[in-house]
C-alpha positions as MATLAB code, in Angstrom:
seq = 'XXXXXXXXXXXXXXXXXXXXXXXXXXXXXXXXXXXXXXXXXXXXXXXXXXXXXXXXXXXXXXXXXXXXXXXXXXXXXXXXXXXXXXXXXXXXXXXXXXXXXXXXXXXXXXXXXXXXXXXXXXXXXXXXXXXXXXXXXXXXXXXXXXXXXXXXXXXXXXXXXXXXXXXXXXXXXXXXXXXXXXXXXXXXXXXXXXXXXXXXXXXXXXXXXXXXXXXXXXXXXXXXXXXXXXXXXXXXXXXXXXXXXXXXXXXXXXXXXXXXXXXXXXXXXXXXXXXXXXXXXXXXXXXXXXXXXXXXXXXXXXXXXXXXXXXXXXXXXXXXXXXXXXXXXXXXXXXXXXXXXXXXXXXXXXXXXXXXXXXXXXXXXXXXXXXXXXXXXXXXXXXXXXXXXXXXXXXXXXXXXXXXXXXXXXXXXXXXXXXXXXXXXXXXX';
ca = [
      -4.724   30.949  -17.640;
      -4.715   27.411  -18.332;
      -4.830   26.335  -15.161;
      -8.189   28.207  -14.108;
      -9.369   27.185  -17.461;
      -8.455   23.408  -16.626;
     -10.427   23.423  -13.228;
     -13.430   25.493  -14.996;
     -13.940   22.503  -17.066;
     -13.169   19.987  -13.999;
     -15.945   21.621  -11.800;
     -18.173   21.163  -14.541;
     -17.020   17.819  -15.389;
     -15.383   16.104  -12.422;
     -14.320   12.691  -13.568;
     -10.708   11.738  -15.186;
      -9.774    9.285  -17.018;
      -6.160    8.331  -18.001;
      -7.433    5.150  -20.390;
      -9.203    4.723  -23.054;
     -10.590    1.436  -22.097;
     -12.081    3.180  -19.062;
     -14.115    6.450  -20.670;
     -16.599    7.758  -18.787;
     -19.323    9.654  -20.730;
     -18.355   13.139  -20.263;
     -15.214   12.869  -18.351;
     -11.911   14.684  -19.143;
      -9.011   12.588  -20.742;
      -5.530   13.196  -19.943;
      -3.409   12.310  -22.552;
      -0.250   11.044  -20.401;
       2.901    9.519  -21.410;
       4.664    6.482  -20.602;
       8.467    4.878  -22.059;
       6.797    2.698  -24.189;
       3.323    4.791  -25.127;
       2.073    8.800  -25.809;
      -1.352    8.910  -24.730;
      -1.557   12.086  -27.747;
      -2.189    9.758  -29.803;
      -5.650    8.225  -28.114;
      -7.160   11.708  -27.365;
      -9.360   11.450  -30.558;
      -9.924    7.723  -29.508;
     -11.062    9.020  -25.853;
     -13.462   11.917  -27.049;
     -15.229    9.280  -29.655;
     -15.804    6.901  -27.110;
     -17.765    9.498  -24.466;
     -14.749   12.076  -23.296;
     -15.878   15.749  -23.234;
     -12.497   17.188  -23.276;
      -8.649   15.879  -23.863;
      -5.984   17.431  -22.227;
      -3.260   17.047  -25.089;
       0.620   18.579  -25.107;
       1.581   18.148  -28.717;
      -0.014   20.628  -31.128;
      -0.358   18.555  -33.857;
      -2.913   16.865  -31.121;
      -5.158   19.916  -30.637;
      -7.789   19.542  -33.928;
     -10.726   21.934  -32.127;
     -11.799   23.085  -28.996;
     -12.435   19.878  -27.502;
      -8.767   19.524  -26.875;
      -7.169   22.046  -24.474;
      -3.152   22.284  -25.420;
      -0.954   22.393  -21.921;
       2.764   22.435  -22.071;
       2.956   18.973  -20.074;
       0.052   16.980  -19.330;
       1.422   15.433  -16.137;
       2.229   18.534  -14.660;
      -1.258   19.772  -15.414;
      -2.979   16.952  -14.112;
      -0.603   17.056  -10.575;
      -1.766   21.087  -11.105;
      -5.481   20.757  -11.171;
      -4.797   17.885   -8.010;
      -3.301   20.658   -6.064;
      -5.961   22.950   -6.834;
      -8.635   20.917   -6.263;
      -7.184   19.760   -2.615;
      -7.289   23.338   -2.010;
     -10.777   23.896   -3.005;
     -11.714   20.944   -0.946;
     -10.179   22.560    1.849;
     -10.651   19.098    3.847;
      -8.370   17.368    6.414;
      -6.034   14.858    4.633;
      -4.074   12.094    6.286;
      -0.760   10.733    4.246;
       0.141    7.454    4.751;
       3.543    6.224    3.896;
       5.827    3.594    4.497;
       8.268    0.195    3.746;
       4.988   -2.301    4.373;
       1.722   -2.392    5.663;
       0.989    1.113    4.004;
      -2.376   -0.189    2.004;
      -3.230   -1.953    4.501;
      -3.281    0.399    7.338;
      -4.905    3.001    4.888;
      -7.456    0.336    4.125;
      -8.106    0.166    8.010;
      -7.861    3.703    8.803;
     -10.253    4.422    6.128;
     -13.102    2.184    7.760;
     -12.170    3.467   10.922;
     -12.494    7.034    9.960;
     -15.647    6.306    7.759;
     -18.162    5.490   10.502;
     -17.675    9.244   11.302;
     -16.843   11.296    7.999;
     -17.703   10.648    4.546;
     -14.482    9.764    3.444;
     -12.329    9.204   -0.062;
      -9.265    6.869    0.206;
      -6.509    5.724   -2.383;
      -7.832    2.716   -4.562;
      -6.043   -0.153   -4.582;
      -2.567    1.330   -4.318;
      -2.376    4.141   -6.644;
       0.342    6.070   -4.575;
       2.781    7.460   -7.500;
       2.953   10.432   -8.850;
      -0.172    9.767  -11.201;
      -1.838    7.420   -8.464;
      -2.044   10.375   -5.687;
      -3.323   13.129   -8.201;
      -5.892   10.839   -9.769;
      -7.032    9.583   -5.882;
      -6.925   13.576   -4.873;
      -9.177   14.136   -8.052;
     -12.117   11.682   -7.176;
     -12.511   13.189   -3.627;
     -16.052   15.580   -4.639;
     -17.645   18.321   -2.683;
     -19.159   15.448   -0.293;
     -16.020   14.007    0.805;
     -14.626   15.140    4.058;
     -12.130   13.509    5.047;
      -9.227   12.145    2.456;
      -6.949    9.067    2.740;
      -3.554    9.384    0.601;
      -1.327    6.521    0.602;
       2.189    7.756   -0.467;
       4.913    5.324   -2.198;
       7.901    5.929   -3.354;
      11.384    4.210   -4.952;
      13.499    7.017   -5.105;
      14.209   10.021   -3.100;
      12.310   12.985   -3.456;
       8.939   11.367   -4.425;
       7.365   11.748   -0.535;
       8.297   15.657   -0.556;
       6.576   16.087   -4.561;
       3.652   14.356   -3.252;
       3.100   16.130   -0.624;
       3.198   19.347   -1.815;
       0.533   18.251   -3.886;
      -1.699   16.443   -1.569;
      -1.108   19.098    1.521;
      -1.710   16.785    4.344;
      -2.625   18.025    7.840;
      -1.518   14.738    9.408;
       0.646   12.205    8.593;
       1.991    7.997    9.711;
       4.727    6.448    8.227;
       3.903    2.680    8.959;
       8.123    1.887    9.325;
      10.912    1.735    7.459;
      13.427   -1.353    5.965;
      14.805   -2.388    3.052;
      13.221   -1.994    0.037;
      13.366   -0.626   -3.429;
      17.016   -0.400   -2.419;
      17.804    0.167   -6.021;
      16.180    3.350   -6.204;
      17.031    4.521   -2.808;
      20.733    3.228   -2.230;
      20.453    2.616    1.438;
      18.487    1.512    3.938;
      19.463    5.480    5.377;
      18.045    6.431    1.777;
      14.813    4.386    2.556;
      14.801    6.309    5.802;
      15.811   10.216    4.914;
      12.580    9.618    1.825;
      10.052    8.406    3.917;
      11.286   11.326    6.609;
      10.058   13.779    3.945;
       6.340   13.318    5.328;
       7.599   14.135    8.507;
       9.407   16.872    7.174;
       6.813   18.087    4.948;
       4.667   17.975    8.480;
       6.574   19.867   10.471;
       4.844   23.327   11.987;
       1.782   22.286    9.511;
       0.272   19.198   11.200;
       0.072   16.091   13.722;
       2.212   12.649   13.434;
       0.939    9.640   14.113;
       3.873    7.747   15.130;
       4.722    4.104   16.670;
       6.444    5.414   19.779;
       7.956    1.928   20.194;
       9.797    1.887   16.935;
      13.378    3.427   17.084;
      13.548    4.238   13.719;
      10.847    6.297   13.278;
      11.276    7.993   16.809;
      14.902    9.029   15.952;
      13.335   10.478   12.552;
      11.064   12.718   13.981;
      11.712   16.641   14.339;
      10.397   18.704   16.983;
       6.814   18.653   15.813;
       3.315   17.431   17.379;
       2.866   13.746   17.543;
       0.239   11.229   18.722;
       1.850    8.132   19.666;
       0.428    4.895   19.906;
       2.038    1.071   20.927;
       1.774   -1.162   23.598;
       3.632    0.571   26.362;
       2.598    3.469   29.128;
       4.360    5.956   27.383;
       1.588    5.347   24.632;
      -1.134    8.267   23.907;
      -2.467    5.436   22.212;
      -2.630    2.319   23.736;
      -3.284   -1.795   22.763;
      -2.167   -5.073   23.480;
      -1.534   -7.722   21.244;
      -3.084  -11.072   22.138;
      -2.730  -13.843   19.186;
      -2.563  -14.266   15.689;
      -3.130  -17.847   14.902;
      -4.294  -17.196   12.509;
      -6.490  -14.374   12.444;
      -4.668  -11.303   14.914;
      -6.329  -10.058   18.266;
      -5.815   -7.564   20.455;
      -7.229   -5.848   23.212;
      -8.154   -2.348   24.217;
      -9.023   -0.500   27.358;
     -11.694    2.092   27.679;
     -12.777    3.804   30.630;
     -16.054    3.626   29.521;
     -16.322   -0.111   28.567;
     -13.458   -1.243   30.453;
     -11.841   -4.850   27.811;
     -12.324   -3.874   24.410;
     -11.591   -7.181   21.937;
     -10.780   -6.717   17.969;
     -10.872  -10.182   16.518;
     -10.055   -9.022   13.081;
      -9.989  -11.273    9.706;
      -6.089   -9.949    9.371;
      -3.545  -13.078    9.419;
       0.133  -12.421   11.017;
       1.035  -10.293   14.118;
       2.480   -7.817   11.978;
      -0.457   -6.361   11.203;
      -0.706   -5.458   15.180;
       0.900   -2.472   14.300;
      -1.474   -1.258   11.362;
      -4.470   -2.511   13.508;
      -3.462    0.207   16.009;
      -2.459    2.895   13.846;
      -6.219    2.701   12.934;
      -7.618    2.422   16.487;
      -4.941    5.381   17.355;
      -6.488    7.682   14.378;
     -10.424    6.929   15.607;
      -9.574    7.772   19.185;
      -7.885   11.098   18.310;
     -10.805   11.844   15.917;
     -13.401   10.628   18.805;
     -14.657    7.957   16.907;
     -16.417    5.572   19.687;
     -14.274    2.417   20.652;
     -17.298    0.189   20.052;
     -17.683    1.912   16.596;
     -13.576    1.199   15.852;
     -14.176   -2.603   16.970;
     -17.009   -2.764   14.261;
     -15.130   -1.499   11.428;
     -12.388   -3.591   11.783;
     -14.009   -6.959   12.507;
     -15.775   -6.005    9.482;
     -13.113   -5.254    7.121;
     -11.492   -8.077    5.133;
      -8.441   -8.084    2.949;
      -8.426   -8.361   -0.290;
      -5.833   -7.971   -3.468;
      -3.778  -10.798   -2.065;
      -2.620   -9.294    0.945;
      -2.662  -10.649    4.115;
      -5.134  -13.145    3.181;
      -6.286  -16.616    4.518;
      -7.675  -18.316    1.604;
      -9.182  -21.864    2.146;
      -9.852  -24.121   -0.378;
     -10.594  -27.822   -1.133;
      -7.689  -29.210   -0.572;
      -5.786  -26.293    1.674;
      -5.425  -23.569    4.053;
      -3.366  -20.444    2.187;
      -1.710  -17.756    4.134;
      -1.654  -15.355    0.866;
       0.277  -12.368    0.844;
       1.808  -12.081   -2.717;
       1.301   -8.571   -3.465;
       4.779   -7.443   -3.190;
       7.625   -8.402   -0.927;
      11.060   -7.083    0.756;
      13.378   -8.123    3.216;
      11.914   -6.589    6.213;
       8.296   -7.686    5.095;
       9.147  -11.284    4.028;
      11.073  -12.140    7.276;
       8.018  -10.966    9.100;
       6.081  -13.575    7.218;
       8.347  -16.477    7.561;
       8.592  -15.613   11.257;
       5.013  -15.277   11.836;
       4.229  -18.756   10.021;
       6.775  -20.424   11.785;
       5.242  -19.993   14.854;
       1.701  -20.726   13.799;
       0.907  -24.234   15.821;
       0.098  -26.449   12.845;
       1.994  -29.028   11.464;
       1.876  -30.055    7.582;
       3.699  -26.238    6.728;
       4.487  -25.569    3.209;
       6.441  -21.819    2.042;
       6.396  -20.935   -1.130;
       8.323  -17.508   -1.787;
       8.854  -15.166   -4.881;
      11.861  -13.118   -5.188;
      12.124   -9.465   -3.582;
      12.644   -7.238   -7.226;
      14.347   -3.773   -6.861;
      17.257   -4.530   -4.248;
      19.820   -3.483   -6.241;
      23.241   -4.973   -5.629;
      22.023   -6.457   -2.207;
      19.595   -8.815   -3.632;
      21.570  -11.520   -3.761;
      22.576  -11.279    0.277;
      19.425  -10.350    1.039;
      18.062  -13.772   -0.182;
      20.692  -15.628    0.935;
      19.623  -14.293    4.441;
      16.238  -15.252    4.058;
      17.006  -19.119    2.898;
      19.016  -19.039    5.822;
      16.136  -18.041    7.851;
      13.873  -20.280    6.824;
      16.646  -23.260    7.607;
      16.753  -21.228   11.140;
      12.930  -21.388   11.787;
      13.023  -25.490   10.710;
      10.591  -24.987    7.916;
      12.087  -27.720    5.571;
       9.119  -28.103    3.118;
       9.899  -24.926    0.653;
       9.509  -23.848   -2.959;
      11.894  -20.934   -3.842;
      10.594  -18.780   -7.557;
      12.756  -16.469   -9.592;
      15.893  -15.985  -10.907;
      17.859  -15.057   -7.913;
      16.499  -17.760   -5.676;
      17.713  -20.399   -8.188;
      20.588  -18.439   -8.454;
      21.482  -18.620   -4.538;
      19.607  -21.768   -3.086;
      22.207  -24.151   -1.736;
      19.549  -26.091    0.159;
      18.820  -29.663   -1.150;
      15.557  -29.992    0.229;
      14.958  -26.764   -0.925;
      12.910  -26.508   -4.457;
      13.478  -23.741   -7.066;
      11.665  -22.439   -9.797;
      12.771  -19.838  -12.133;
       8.611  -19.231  -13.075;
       5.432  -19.448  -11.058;
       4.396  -21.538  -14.059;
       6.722  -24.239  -13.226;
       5.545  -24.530   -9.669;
       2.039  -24.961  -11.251;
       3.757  -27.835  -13.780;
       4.754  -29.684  -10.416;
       1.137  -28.940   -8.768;
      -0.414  -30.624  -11.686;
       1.791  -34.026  -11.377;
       2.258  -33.766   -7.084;
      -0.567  -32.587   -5.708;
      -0.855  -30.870   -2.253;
      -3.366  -31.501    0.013;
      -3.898  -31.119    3.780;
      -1.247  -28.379    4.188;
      -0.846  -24.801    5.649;
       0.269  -22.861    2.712;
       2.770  -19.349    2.770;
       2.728  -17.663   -0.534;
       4.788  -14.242   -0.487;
       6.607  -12.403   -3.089;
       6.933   -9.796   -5.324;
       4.327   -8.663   -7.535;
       6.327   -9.512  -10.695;
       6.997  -13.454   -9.862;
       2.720  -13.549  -10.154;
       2.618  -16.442   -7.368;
      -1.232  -15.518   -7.031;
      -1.600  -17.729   -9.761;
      -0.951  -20.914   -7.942;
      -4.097  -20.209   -5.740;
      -6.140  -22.132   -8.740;
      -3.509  -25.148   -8.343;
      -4.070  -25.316   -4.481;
];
């Protein structure tokens, strides 16, 4: 009963809010929970400031019939999600994997939208409060959905799809990350597998048929591959990234197709032609695909070139692992320009491998020849041997030294973890 009460009041007022610094006038609040807050506690707060209803689990809570009493108020928002997918009764396409998951939903998305009015994931709100909330917004006019699924622990890619429901699915790849949560890098794989699990009998993969991994993770289910061989239902060629990445399609109908996109790094080849793979099998036009994504540009500090006054910044310090920073370093070291500076963050969440794991990077670095190098965190300073290698414990010290040795005239990498906050050395360079 609560739950077709719940969705009685959603229909009728179809905006949620989780904070009360972001009420809507006549929204519902759901009162959720965190370690370190009860969201109970603002429901009063919430319907003051403009809130029609609260959605409240502690009785003490529930002062009149503005508040609607559930047993958990997670649960009955990831409920009312669920429901509302249902109602929608749209096609949904998951996207999960190690990196270039925002990305390549950020590119899919414009693909898909110069066909179908379409909702995707903002920013990356892929947990289990991210994927209800993004499931939530969709309305009656949306139709198509983009879900971006994350995860750090196994489990998480089965729970959300059961309540997202997709009909199609792409994990991006797989590596080494969150390795705290997950144990392995075969933990990494068998979550992420979940979507194909999940997918199996229900709905169409989009998979990288050039990518071992992912291949050997399949079951016997549909697929639509796409890389940069024959075998490809979905084909592309990669032609440069310095800086910005091109590549090249053939149409029958138009014969050389070229995407010069505003993407930095040949790693994004691969989420470039997830995109193009999802508009052909959706018979979006090629010239249309091309369009959206010359047009799109990156933003939230991912794959970003940034130029300044003084510099040219290769920004990509949203969050970082192994597999995703030796992409990076790789990609930069190849770039034709003298003048390189790296500056790198930690990689958080690798559990007892972190310190190997950067070990293996300053190695690579040394490897590649790129000699001009700030290293930030606590387990950089921990493991640097390198003389001519600088470490920081904080971003803020980095800044200290930008202030007294200015940089000018250089090529600029900045990668790492969300937590080490180098995005706010961009002011100093």
């Amino acid at each position: 009963m609560q739950n077709s009460k719940l969705y009685s009041l959603f229909k009728q007022f179809p905006t949620v809010v989780t904070d009360t610094r972001k009420v809507v006038p006549n929204s519902i609040f759901f009162a959720l929970k965190g370690a370190n807050f009860n969201g109970n506690r603002f429901a009063k707060s919430a319907l003051e400031n403009g809130c029609k209803y609260a959605i409240v689990d502690e009785k003490e809570f529930a002062l009149n019939d503005s508040y609607l009493l559930v047993d958990d108020v997670l649960t009955a928002l990831q409920d009312l999600a669920r429901e509302h997918r249902r109602n929608l009764a749209i096609p949904i396409l998951a996207i999960t994997g190690t990196n270039g998951k925002t990305t390549t939903k950020e590119l899919v998305n414009a693909v898909l939208s110069r066909k179908y009015k379409t909702f995707a994931t903002q920013g990356n709100l892929n947990n289990h409060i991210g994927v209800p909330l993004t499931l939530l917004s969709m309305s009656e006019e949306t139709n198509f959905g983009v879900v971006e699924m994350g995860a750090n622990h196994p489990g998480e890619i089965k729970f959300l799809c059961e309540i997202a429901e997709p009909d199609f699915g792409i994990i991006t790849n797989v590596g080494k990350a969150h390795l705290e949560g997950f144990g392995s890098f075969e933990g990494v794989k068998k979550t992420k597998k979940e979507l194909y699990d999940y997918l199996q009998g229900k709905g169409k993969v989009f998979v990288n048929c050039e990518n071992e991994h992912l291949m050997g993770m399949l079951n016997n289910q549909e697929i639509y591959s796409y890389g940069n061989t024959e075998e490809a239902d979905s084909k592309a060629k990669f032609l440069q990234a310095a800086p910005y990445l091109v590549l090249e399609l053939r149409s029958p109908k138009i014969g050389k197709l070229y995407i010069k996109t505003k993407l930095i790094g040949g790693y994004n080849f691969e989420n470039a032609l997830a995109a193009v793979t999802v508009g052909r099998y959706f018979d979006i036009k090629e010239s249309d695909i091309k369009e959206a994504l010359e047009n799109y540009e990156p933003n939230n500090n991912r794959s970003q070139l940034k130029k300044t006054e003084k510099n040219v910044l290769f920004l990509d310090a949203y969050n970082a692992n192994p597999t995703s920073m030796g992409v990076a370093v790789n990609n930069f070291a190849d770039l034709p320009m003298k003048n390189k500076l790296v500056i790198l963050g930690d990689m958080l969440e690798l559990g007892e491998d972190s310190e190997s794991e950067h070990q293996q990077l300053i190695e690579l670095l040394q490897e590649r020849s790129l000699d001009h190098v700030y290293l930030v965190g606590d387990i950089f300073s921990k493991v640097n041997k390198v003389d001519q290698f600088k470490t920081f414990l904080k971003a803020e010290e980095v800044s200290i030294l930008l202030e007294k040795e200015a940089v000018s005239n250089h090529y600029i990498l900045i990668k790492g973890s969300r937590g080490i906050q180098l995005e706010k050395l961009v002011e100093k360079l």
